[in-house]
C-alpha positions as CSV (number, residue, x, y, z in Angstrom):
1,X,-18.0,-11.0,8.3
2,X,-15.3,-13.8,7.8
3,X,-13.1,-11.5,5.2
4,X,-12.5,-8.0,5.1
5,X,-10.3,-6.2,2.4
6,X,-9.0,-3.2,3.1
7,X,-6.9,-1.0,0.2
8,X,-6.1,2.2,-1.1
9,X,-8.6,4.5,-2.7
10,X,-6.2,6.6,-4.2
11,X,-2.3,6.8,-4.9
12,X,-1.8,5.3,-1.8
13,X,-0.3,6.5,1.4
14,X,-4.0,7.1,2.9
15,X,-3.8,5.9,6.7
16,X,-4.2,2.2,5.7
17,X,-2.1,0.4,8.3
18,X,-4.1,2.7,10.7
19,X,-7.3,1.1,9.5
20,X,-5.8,-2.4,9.8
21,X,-4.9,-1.9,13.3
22,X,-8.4,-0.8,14.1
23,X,-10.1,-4.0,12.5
24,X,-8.1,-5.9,13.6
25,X,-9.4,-6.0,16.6
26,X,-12.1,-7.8,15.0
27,X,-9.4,-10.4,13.4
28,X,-8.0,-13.1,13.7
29,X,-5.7,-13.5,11.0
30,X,-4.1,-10.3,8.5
31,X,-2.5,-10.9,5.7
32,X,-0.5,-9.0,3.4
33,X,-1.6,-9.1,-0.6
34,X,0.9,-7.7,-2.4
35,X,3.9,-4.9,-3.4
36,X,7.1,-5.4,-1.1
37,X,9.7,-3.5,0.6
38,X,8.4,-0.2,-1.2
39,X,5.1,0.0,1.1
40,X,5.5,2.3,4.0
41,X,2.7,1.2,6.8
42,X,2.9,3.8,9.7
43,X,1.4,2.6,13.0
44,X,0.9,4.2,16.4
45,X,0.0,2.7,19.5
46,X,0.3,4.6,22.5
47,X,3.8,6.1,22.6
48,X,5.1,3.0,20.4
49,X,5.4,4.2,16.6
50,X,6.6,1.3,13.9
51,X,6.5,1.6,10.5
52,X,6.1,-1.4,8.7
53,X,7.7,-2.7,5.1
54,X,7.2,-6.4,5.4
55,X,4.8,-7.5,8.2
56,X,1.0,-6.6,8.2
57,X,0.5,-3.9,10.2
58,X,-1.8,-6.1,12.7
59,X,1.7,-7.5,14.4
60,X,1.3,-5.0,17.2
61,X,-2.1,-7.0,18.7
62,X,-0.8,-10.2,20.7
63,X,-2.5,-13.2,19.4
64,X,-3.3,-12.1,16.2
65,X,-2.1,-14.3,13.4
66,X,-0.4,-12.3,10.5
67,X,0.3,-13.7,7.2
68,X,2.8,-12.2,4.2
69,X,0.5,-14.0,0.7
70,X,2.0,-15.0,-2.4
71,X,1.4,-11.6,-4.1
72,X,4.2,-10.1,-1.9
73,X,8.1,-9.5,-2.8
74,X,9.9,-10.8,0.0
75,X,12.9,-8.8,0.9
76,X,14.5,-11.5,3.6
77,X,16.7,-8.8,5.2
78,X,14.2,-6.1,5.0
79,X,11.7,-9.1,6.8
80,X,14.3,-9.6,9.6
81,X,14.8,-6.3,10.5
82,X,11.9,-5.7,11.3
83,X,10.9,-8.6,12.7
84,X,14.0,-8.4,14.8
85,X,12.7,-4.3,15.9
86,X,9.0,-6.0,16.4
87,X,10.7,-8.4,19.4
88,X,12.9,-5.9,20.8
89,X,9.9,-3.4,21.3
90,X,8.7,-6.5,23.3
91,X,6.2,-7.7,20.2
92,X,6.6,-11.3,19.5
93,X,6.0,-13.1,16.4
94,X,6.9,-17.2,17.4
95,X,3.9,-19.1,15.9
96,X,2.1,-15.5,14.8
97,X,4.1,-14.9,11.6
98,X,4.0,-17.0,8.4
99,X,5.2,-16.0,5.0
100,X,3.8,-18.0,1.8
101,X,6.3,-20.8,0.7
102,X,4.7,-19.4,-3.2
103,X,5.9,-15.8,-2.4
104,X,9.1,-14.5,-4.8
105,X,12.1,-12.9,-3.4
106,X,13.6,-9.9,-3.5
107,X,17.4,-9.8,-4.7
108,X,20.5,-7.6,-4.8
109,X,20.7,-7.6,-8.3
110,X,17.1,-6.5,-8.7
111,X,17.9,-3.3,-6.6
112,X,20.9,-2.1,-8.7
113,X,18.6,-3.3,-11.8
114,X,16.4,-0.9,-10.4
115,X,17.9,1.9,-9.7
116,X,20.1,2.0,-13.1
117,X,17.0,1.4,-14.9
118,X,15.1,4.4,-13.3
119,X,18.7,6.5,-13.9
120,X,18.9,5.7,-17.2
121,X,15.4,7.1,-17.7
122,X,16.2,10.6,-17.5
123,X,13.1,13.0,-17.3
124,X,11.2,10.2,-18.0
125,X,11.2,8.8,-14.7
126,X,8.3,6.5,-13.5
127,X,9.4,7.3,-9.3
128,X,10.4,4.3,-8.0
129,X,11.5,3.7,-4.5
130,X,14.0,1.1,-6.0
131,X,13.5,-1.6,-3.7
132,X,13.6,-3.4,-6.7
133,X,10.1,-4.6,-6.3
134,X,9.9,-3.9,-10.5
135,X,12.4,-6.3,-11.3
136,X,11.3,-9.2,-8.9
137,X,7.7,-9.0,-10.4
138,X,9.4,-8.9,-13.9
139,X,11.2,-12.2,-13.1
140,X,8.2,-13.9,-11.7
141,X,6.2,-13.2,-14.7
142,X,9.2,-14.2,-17.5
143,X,9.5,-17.5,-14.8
144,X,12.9,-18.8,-16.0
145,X,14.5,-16.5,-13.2
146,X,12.3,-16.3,-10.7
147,X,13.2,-17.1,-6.7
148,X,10.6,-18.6,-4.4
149,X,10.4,-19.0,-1.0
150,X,9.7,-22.2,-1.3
151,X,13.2,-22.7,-2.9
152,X,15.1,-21.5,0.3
153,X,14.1,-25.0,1.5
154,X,16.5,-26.7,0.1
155,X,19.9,-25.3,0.6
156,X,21.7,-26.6,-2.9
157,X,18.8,-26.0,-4.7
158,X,19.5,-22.6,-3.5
159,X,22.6,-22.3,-4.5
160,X,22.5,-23.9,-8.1
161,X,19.5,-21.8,-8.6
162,X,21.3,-18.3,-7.8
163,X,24.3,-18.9,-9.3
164,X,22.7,-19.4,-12.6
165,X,20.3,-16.3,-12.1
166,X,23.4,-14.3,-10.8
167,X,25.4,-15.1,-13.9
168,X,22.9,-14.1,-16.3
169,X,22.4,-10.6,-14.5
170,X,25.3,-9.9,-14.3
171,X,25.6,-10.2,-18.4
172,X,22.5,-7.7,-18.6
173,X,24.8,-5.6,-16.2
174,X,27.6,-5.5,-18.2
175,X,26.4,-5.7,-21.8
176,X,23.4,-3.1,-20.9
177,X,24.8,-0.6,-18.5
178,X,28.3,-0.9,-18.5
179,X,28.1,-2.3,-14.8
180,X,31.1,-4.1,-12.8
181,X,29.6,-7.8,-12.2
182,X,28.2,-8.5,-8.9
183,X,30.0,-11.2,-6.9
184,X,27.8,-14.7,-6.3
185,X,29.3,-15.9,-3.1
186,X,28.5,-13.4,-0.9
187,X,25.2,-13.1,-2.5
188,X,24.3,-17.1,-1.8
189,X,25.5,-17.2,1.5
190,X,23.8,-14.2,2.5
191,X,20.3,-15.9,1.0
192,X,21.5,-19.4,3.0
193,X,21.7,-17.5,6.3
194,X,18.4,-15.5,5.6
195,X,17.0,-19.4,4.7
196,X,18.3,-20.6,8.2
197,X,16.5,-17.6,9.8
198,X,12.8,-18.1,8.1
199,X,12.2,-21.6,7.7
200,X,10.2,-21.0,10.7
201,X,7.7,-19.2,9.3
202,X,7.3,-20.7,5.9
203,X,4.2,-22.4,5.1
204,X,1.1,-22.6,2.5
205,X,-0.7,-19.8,3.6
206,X,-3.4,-20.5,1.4
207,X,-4.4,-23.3,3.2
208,X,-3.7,-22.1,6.4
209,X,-6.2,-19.0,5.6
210,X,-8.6,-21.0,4.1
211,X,-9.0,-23.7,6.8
212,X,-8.9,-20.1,9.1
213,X,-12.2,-19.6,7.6
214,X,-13.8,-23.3,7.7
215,X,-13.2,-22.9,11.1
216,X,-15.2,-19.5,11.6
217,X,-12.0,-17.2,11.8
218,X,-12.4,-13.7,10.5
219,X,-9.3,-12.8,8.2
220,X,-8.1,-9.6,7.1
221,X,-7.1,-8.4,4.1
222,X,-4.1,-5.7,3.9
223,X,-3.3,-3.7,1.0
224,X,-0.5,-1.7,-0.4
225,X,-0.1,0.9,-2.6
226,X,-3.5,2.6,-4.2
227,X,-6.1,1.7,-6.4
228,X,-4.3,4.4,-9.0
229,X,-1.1,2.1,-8.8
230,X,-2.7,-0.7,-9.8
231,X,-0.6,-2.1,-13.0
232,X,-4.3,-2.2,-14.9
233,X,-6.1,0.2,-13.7
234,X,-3.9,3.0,-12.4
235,X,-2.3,5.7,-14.2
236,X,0.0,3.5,-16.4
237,X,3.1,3.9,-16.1
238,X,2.8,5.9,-13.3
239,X,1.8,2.5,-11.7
240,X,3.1,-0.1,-9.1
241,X,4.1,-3.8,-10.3
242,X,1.1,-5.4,-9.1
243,X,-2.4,-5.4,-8.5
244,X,-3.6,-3.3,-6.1
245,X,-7.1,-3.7,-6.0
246,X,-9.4,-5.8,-4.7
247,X,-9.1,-8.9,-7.3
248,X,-5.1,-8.7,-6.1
249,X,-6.7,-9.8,-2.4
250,X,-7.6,-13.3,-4.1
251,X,-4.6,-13.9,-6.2
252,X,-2.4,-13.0,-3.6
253,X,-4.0,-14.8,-1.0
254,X,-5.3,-17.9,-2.3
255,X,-8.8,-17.2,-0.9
256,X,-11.6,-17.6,-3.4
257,X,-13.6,-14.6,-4.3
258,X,-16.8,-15.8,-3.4
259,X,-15.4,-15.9,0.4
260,X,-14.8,-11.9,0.2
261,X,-17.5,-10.3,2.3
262,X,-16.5,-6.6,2.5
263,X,-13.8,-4.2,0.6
264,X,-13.2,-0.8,2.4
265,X,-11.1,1.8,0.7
266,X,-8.8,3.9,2.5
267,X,-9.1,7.9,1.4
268,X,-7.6,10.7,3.1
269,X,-10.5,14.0,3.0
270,X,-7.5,15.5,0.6
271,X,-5.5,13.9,-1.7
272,X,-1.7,13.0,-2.6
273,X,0.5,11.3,-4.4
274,X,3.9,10.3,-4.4
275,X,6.5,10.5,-7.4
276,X,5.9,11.8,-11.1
277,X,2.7,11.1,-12.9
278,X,-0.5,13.6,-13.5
279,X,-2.7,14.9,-10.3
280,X,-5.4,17.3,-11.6
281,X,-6.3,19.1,-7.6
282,X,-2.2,19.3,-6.7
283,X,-1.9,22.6,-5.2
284,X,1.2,24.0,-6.1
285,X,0.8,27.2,-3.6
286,X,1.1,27.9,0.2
287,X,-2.7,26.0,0.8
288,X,-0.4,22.9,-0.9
289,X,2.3,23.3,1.8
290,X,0.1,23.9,4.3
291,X,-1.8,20.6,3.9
292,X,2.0,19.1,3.6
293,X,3.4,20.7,7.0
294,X,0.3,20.0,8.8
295,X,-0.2,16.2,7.4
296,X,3.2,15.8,7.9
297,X,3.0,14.6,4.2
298,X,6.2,12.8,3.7
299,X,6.7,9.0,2.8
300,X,7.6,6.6,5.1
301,X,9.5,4.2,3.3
302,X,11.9,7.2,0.8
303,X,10.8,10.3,3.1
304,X,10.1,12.2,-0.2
305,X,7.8,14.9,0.3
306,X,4.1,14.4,-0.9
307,X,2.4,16.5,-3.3
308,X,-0.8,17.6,-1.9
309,X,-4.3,18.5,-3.6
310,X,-7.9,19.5,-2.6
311,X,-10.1,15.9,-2.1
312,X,-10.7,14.3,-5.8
313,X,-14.4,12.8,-6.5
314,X,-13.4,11.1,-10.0
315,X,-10.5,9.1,-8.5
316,X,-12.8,7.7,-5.6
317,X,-16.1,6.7,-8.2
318,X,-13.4,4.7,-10.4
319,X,-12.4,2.9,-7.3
320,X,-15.5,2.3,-6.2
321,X,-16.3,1.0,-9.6
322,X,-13.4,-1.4,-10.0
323,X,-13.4,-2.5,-6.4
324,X,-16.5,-3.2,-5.7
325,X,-16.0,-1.2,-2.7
326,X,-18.5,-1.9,0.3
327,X,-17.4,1.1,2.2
328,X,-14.9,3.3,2.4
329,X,-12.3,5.0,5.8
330,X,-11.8,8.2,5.8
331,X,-8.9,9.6,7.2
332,X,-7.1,12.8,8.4
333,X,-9.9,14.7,8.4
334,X,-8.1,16.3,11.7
335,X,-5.5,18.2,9.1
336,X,-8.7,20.2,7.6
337,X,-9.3,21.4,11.1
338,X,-7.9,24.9,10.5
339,X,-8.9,25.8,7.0
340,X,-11.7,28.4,6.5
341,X,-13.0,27.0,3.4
342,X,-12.4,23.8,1.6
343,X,-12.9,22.7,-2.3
344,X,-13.8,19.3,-3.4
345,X,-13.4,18.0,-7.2
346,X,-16.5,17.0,-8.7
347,X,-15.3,16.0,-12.2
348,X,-12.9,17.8,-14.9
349,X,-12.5,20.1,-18.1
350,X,-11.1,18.8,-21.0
351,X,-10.6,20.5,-24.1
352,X,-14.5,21.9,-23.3
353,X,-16.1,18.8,-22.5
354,X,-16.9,18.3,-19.1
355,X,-15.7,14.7,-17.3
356,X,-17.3,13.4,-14.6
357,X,-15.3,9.8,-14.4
358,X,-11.5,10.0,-14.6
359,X,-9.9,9.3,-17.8
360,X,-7.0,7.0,-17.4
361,X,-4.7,8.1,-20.5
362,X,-2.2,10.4,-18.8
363,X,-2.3,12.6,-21.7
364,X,-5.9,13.4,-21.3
365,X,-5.4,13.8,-17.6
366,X,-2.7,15.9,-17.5
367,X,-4.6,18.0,-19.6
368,X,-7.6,18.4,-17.1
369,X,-8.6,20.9,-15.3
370,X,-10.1,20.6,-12.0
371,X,-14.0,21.2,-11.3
372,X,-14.8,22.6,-7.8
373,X,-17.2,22.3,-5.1
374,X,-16.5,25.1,-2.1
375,X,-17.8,24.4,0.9
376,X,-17.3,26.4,4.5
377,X,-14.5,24.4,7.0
378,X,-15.0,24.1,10.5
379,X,-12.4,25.7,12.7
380,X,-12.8,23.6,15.2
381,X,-10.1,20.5,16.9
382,X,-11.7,17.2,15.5
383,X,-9.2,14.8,17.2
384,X,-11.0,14.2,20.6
385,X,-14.6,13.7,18.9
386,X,-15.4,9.9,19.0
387,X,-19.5,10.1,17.5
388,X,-20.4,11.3,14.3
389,X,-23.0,13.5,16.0
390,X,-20.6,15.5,17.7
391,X,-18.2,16.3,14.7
392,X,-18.6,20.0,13.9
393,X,-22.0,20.9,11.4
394,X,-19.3,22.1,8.6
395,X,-17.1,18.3,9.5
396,X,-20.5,16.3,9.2
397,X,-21.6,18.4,5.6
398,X,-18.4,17.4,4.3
399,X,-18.0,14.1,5.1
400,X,-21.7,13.4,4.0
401,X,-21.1,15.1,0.2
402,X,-17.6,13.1,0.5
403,X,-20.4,10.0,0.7
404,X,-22.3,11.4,-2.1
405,X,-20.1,12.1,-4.2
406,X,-17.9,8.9,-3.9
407,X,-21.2,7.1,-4.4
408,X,-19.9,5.1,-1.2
409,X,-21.0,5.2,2.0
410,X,-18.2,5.7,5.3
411,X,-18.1,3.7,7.4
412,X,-15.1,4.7,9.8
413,X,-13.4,8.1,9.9
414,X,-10.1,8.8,11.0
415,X,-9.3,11.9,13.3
416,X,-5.7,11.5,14.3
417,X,-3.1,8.4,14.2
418,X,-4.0,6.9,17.8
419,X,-5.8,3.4,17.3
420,X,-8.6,5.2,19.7
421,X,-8.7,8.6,17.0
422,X,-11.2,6.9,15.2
423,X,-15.0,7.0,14.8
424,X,-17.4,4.5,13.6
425,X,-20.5,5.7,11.5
């Protein structure tokens, strides 16, 4: 199939850069869709770990063409860093990277905006990582303020254009949060040298992907985030700035939907989620911190610990619905190895009624109460099985109701975070 998409089932952090280093294999091209600096994409190839912000995660297969879309926040220094790591771990990017000349990014002043905003929220925090990927989006949608890509091109454009934006920030600073200004000179030279460093890889992606696929290339899709971040679908406000799911693959690439052959979403066989915001299945007990310590359930990008919760049906139908999802990954099934019996949540109580979809006002959810499904575990190491067949009776019966009750079938399942710890179904 010419274009995969491959995104978060759930509130993201579910093994997708694993997935994308697996098919990409199959690749040519990967392109990042969306989110910024906040995404935290954990590879590992042999004894070579990387986590990735910035770049898609399929960087680490020489040849293979990677590509940062026009739905992404670029974060120049974040970029550079680790593209600077990539070559000094012997991975080179000349003529493999390119970044969309339509893409926005990422400022200083939207960081501090950031983080004061989420301070000044008090216990109403939303959780942001305040990479100051909130911001950025806001001034690409309001347009007067806005920074492209496109306008690092031109040095005095540049220049003009930051000044003005830097002035008028630093009134909201002052007037709104009692902030000391933020100086422009360092600010504009910085963003000239980062300009210096990228015009490399600065093109139309869009029509470099597209003509990709006239030509017979297979292009990859990479996601950030979860479908329950989306900023439409997810648990609003509890959200991301962007969208997530699948229809964010074609506004942030510039490929047409009809050219989409196959969306796979990424679910762990548990769930978590990162930051404030309802989760009916979080285990707030020692089972909870179990499934932590063992998934090593800490974020990659903050290194904020996880909250952890038995494997959620609801959340994975509503993906499936607004995704359109083809198939889906499983992943870390390996952490289940040890438990002697597991639940899964088949659908909720609410104030009597039962739910069998998941209601997206918070108020409702955080009101629901989880209904389980118990079935046996399997005791036994899954991380050297490569066949379906040979997973453990218990491993198979769970995956398959996973399948049954996601409405989805699986196509891949994960069983440690080697590229090779995977199975194909």
């Amino acid at each position: 199939m010419p274009t995969k998409v491959v995104l978060g089932a759930q509130w993201g952090d579910e093994g997708k850069a694993k997935v994308v280093d697996y098919l990409t294999l199959d690749a040519d091209l990967v392109v990042r869709y969306q989110g910024g600096a906040n995404a935290g994409h954990t590879v590992k190839v042999g004894d070579t770990t990387f986590v990735f912000h910035m770049i898609p995660s399929g960087i680490m297969h020489p040849g293979k063409v990677c590509v940062v879309g026009n739905g992404v926040v670029v974060d120049p220094e974040a970029l550079l860093q680790e593209a600077d790591e990539l070559q000094t771990k012997g991975f080179s990017i000349a003529g493999r990277l390119f970044i969309s000349h339509n893409a926005h990014l990422v400022m200083p002043y939207h960081k501090l905006l950031d983080k004061l905003a989420e301070e000044g929220r008090g216990s109403d925090k939303i959780g942001t990582t305040g990479r100051g990927i909130g911001p950025c989006y806001r001034d690409k949608v309001e347009r007067g303020q806005g920074v492209r890509v496109v306008d690092m091109l031109d040095a005095d454009c540049l220049r003009r254009k930051l000044q003005a934006v830097i002035t008028a920030k630093n009134e909201i600073l002052r007037r709104l949060y009692d902030h000391a200004p933020l100086e422009a000179a360092p600010i504009i030279d910085a963003y000239l040298g980062h300009a210096q460093q990228l015009r490399p890889y600065i093109a139309d992606t869009s029509l470099l992907l597209n003509e990709a696929l006239d030509q017979g290339k297979t292009v990859l899709c990479e996601g950030a985030q979860g479908t329950l971040l989306d900023i439409d679908h997810g648990t609003y406000p509890f959200v991301t700035s962007s969208n997530t799911t699948a229809g964010g693959a074609c506004t942030g690439t510039g490929i047409g939907p009809t050219r989409m052959d196959q969306i796979i979403g990424v679910t762990k066989a548990y769930t978590t989620r990162v930051g404030n915001g309802p989760f009916p299945t979080e285990l707030l007990d020692q089972t909870g911190e179990r499934i932590r310590e063992v998934g090593h359930e800490y974020g990659a990008t903050t290194g904020r610990s996880r909250r952890c919760g038995w494997f959620d049906a609801p959340i994975l139908r509503l993906s499936a619905r607004i995704n359109g999802l083809t198939s889906l990954a499983l992943t870390r099934l390996d952490v289940l190895d040890t438990f002697p019996a597991l639940k899964l949540c088949t659908g909720y109580q609410l104030e009597g009624r039962v739910l069998s979809e998941f209601p997206l006002d918070p108020r409702d959810l955080e009101k629901c109460a989880p209904i389980y499904e118990e079935v046996a575990g399997w005791n036994t190491p899954t991380t050297g099985v490569r066949r379906f067949g040979d997973l453990p009776v218990a491993a198979r019966h769970y995956v398959e109701r996973v399948t049954q009750l996601s409405r989805t079938p699986i196509s891949l399942i994960s069983v440690g975070p080697e590229r090779d710890s995977t199975i194909q179904v």
